[in-house]
Residue, then its C-alpha position, 0 to 999 in steps of 0.5 A: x216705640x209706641x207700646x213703649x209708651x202706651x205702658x209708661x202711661x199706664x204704669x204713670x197712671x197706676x202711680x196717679x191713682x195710688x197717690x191722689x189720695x193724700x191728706x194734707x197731714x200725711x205722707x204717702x208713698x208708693x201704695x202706703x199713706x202715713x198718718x201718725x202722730x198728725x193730730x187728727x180727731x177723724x179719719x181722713x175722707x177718700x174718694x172711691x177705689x183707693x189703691x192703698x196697702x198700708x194706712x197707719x193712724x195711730x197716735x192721734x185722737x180719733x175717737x170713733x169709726x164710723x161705717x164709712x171710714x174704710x169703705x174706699x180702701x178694699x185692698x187694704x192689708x194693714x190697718x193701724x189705729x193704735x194710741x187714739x182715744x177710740x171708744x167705739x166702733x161701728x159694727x160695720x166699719x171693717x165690711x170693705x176690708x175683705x183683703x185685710x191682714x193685720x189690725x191693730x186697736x191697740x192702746x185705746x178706750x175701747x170697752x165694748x166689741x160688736x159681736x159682728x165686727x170681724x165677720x167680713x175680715x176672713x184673712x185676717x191673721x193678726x189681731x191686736x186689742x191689747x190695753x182697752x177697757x174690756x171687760x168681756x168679750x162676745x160668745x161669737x165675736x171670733x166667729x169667722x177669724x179662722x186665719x188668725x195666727x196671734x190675738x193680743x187681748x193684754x191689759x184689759x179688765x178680763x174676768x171670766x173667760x167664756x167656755x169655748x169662746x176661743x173655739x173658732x180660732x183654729x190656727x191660733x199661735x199666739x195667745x196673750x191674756x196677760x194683765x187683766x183679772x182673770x179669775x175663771x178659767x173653764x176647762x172648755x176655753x181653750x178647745x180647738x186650740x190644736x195649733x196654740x205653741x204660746x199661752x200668757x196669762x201672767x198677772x191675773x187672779x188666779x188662785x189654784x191649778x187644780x182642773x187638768x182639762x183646763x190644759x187638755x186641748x192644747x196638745x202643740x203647746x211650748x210655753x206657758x207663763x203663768x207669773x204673778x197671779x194668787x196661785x197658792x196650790x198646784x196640783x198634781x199632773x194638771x200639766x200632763x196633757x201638754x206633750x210638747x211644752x218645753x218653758x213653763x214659769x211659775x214665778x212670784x206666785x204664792x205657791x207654798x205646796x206642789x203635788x207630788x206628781x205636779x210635773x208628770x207627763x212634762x218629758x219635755x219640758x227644758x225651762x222651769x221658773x218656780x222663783x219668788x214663791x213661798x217654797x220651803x222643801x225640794x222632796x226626792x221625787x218632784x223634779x223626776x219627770x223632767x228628764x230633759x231640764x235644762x234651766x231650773x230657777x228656785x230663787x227666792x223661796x223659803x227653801x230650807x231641805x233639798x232632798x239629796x236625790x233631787x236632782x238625780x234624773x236632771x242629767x243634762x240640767x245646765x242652770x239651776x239658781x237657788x239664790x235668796x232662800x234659807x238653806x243652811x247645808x246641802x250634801x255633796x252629792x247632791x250636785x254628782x248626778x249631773x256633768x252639764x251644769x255650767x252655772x249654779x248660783x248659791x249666794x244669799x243663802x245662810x251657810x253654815x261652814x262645818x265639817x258637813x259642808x266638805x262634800x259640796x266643796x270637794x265637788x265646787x273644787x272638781x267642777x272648776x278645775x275640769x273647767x265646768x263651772x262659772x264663777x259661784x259664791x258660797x258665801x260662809x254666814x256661820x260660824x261667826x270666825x267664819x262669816x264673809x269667806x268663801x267656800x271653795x277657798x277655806x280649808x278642811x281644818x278651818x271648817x272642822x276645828x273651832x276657830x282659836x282666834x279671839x273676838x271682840x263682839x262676843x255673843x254676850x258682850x263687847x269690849x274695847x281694846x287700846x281704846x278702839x274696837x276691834x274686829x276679825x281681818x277681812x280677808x279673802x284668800x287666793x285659789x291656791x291652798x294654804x296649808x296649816x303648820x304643827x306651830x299654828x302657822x299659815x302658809x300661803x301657796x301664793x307666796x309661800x311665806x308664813x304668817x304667824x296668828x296674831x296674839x291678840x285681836x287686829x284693833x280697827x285702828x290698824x285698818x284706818x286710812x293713814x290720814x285717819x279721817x272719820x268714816x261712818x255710816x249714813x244713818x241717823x245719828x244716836x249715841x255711841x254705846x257698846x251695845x249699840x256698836x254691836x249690832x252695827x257691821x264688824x266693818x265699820x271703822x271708828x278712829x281713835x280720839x286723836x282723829x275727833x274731838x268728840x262724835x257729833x251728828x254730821x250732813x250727808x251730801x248725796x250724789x246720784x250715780x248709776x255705779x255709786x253714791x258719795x257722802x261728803x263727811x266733814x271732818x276736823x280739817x276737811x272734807x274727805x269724799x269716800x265713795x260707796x261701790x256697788x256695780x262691779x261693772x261699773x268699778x271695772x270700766x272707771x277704776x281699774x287702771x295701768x295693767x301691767x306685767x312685772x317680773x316674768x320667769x319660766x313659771x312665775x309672772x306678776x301682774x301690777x294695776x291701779x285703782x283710780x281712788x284713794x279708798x272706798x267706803x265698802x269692801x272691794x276686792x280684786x281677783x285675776x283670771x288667767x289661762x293658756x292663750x288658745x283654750x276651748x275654756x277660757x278662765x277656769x283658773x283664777x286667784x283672789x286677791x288678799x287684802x287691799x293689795x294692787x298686785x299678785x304673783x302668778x306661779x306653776x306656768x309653763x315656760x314659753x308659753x302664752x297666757x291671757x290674764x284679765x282683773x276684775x274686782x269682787x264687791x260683796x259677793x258679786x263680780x260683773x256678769x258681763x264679763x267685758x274683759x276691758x282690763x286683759x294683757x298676755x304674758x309669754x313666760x320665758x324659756x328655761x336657762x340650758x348649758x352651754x349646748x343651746x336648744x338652736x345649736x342642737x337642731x343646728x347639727x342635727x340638721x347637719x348630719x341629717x343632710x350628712x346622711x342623705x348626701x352618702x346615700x345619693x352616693x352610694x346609689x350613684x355609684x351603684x347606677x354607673x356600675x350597672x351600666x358598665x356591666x351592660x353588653x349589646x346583646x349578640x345577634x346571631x341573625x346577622x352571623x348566619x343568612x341562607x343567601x351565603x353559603x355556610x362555613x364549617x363549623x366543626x371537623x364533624x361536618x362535611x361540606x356534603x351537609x350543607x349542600x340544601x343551602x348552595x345557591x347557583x349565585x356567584x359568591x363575590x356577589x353582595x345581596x341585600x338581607x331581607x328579614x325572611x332570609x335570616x336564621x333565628x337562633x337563641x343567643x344562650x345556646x352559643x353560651x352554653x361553655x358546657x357543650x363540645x364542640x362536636x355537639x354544637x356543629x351536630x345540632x347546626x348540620x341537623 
């Protein structure tokens, strides 16, 4: 008991010590002392030999450390003086902290370092300076860090990186120069980085990378940003000393030239980000050192060719977007060398669907029907019959023969008809092919019915809402010309003069939303609301409602929903995905929706089988990424009419004559067993029909008494005597069997 008691005191007065020091504004517990956020302008005074592991300052308003702040705390482990106003510090302020792991300056005034202020903090492994007022660093201020893992040097004024200024750091992982002003970087900075896996030096001043040995030291590096500085040239093979690189970013440079042989040596390298340059060619040999690519992002360039053999040694390439450049034709084998791609993105380009476009839409085709690829827009710009349709859904003979129907805005001028303008239908067909009759017919794989070509141009006045209220939109007004009407969207709808008197300036009311902006437009009775859509997500959680399942047949089914609105001042279109329940790839099947129609009819199903079916809308060329799926409902498609003999009924006397069989074969084996049995006999024991204690009867007339005489005993004969297993004769039972033998013979071998 009294040991007992004697480490409760110690283990209480442990617990004293590390908590006596406490300043008033702080919050201490066990061993950490919490300071933040407490307005205080010095660091607190402690007396000697603080037992303390954390001490966190930050976000207050210290401004200088002196050489005594921390001389009390020599088995501190982390120190956090981020968020003050500290401008400097005293070259001796860390000499105590010999044990120190982590220290962070961070988010200060700082702008000048003491060469020697970390000599005495040798286990220091993190190091944070990030967003000072740097503007150079001391050739030997890292001298003795050589535990430091991660150095954080962001947002500072950096301008010249010092030769070999990080030399010492041998077990540096983590290097972030991002946001200074970085111009200069020597091809000795980074020496005896061996161990570096992460380099930033994004949103800098660089303007070139021409110099290979500015990379050559770092032989463990894995991912290079390099983002939002001046580049304008790469050249060639300035990465090949980087073996194990595997991300390197580019992105929104000024980069219009890549060496031919820029990528060499990167075998590794599995993210490559070149968006947001000024690119303008993809030449047949640039990509091919990158065998093992996995992301490719070239959007927002300038790109006009991609060379077809590109892509040839990206085998196992998976995303590659090419959104936003000027690319007007790819070939269709362009894309055939590669069967692991699952997401490419092609919209915001300036297709021209022709005739030179059926390859890529065979290959779009073949990759979503083998389930390979996610949803892609290739978004028709000409020709002009065209504009605003899908690839994948038009037909050779849409794209190869030049379209018939006619068009209001022509190219020299516009014209009026019955008084309204007139426009092409907006339509987006389904997935299923329409094929093209001999008389001009379409005919609809969805519903199979056909739809004559209209003799004359669909007026925008049979596009019109039924209460026929005015819809334009929200730009300054002017005065409405023929001219000026064709330079506006074919979309736009104008009514037709019953709906207004005449075309005055009208007031915008703007409401602020994250998934729409509405306009209030005062018409000749009231105001009507049309809201302008623009995040499909957003459409799919607020307006998509009453999911349902309508008539439902062995192949077929419909689907029914609602949208909450009566109209929209855009486009919005709905498509419906669908696939057996159960599958490893989920959603490669899908119909658009034509028109502003609220339901559809899916067809070619199996019977009795589960199907998950989800809606989701399509505004402009975009659905929602995101892919919530809150709009989903099964289907179980019903089984096929049979006879009069039912599929039960059928197994119900197979069944039976199937127990039929085995019962007659467990007779029959029955029957067989009880046979057996029968014919089974006690076999003969021809010990007990002979004994040497009797005396021996004749057995044939051959044999005389005088024979037998050995086996005579001087016993009398009336007397029984117990057999013994000695006395007993052992003859083989089938010589008695023998019916082939005489008798003569038989009482011979027994007098022998």
């Amino acid at each position: 008991m009294e040991n007992l008691r004697m480490v409760w005191l110690m283990f209480l007065c442990l617990i004293c010590s590390a908590n006596s020091f406490c300043p008033e504004q702080c919050d201490c517990q066990h061993r950490h002392v919490l300071c933040a956020n407490r307005g205080l302008r010095a660091v607190p005074k402690a007396r000697q030999n603080v037992d303390v592991l954390t001490y966190s300052l930050g976000g207050n308003f210290i401004s200088n450390i002196s050489d005594v702040d921390f001389t009390s705390f020599s088995k501190l482990l982390r120190l956090d003086l981020q968020y003050n106003k500290i401008e400097h510090i005293h070259p001796k302020t860390f000499e105590k902290l010999s044990r120190l792991e982590e220290l962070y300056l961070g988010n200060n005034i700082i702008s000048n370092v003491p060469a020697n202020v970390f000599n005495y903090l040798r286990r220091l492994r993190l190091l944070n300076m990030n967003n000072n007022r740097l503007t150079k660093l001391n050739q030997n201020v890292f001298a003795h860090l050589e535990n430091l893992v991660k150095l954080r040097l962001d947002g500072n004024t950096l301008e010249v990186l010092q030769d070999a200024i990080f030399k010492h750091l041998v077990n540096l992982h983590y290097l972030q120069l991002e946001s200074n002003k970085i111009h200069v970087v020597s091809g000795s900075t980074f020496i005896n980085l061996r161990n570096l896996v992460y380099l930033n030096l994004a949103k800098n001043n660089q303007t070139s990378l021409h110099n290979s040995a500015m990379f050559t030291h770092l032989t463990s590096l894995a991912t290079l940003v390099l983002d939002e500085n001046n580049i304008k040239y790469v050249g060639n093979r300035v990465f090949e000393m980087l073996q194990k690189l595997s991300s390197l970013s580019l992105s929104k440079n000024k980069i219009s030239y890549l060496g031919s042989e820029v990528f060499g040596g990167l075998h590794g390298l599995k993210e490559l980000f070149v968006d947001g340059n000024l690119l303008r060619e993809i030449p047949s040999k640039l990509l091919d050192p990158l065998v093992k690519l996995e992301q490719l992002d070239l959007s927002e360039n300038q790109i006009t060719i991609i060379h077809p053999l590109a892509f040839k040694h990206l085998t196992v390439l998976k995303v590659l977007k090419l959104k936003s450049n000027r690319l007007t034709y790819l070939p269709g084998e362009t894309f055939a060398f590669t069967n692991s791609i699952y997401s490419l993105d092609l919209s915001s380009n300036n297709w021209t669907c022709n005739c030179r476009l059926t390859g890529l839409k065979r290959w779009i085709n073949l990759a979503h029907a083998q389930g390979r690829l996610l949803t892609m827009f290739v978004l028709c710009s000409n020709p002009l019959s065209l504009k605003g349709k899908y690839l994948d859904y038009l037909t050779d003979s849409e794209m190869c023969s030049p379209h018939k129907a006619q068009s209001l805005f022509n190219s020299s001028k516009g014209s009026l008809v019955d008084g309204a303008l007139s426009v092409d239908r907006v339509n987006i067909q389904s997935d299923q092919e329409r094929i093209l009759d001999e008389d001009g017919a379409h005919t609809d794989g969805a519903t199979g019915l056909q739809q004559k070509p209209s003799a004359r141009p669909i007026t925008v006045t049979s596009l019109l809402p039924k209460d026929k209220h005015l819809i334009l939109e929200p730009k300054p007004t002017k005065p409405v010309t023929v001219s000026s009407i064709q330079r506006e969207s074919p979309i736009s709808l104008i009514t037709a003069q019953n709906s207004l008197d005449v075309l005055t300036p009208y007031t915008t009311f703007p409401i602020s939303s994250k998934s729409e902006r509405y306009y209030l437009l005062k018409a000749k009775d009231k105001v009507v609301q049309k809201p302008l859509i623009t995040d499909p997500c957003e459409f799919n959680k607020l307006y998509i409602t009453n999911l349902t399942v309508g008539e439902v047949s062995p192949s077929t089914a419909t689907i029914r929903w609602k949208v909450a609105h009566p109209g929209f001042r855009n486009a919005v279109h709905f498509r419906v995905l669908f696939d057996r329940f159960g599958q490893l790839v989920t959603f490669h099947r899908f119909i658009y929706v034509k028109d502003k129609s609220e339901w559809v009819t899916l067809r070619e199903l199996r019977e009795e089988t589960p199907y998950i079916v989800c809606l989701e809308s399509v505004i402009a060329d975009r659905v929602c990424q995101i892919a919530s799926r809150d709009h989903c409902l099964g289907v179980l498609t019903l089984p096929v009419k049979r006879g009069p003999l039912d599929v039960q009924h059928f197994i119900l006397i197979l069944s039976g004559i199937n127990a039929f069989l085995v019962l007659l074969g467990l007779l029959i084996w029955t029957s067989k067993a009880l046979r057996k049995l029968r014919r089974k006999r006690t076999p003969v024991s021809v010990r007990r029909m002979y004994s040497t204690r009797r005396p021996l009867r004749s057995v044939g007339s051959g044999v005389s008494a005088g024979d037998c005489t050995g086996f005579q005993t001087n016993r009398s004969r009336s007397v029984m005597y117990q057999l013994n297993e000695a006395d007993l004769m052992d003859f083989q039972s089938d010589r008695l069997m023998d019916i082939n033998l005489r008798r003569e013979d038989i009482g011979q071998r027994y007098g022998d």
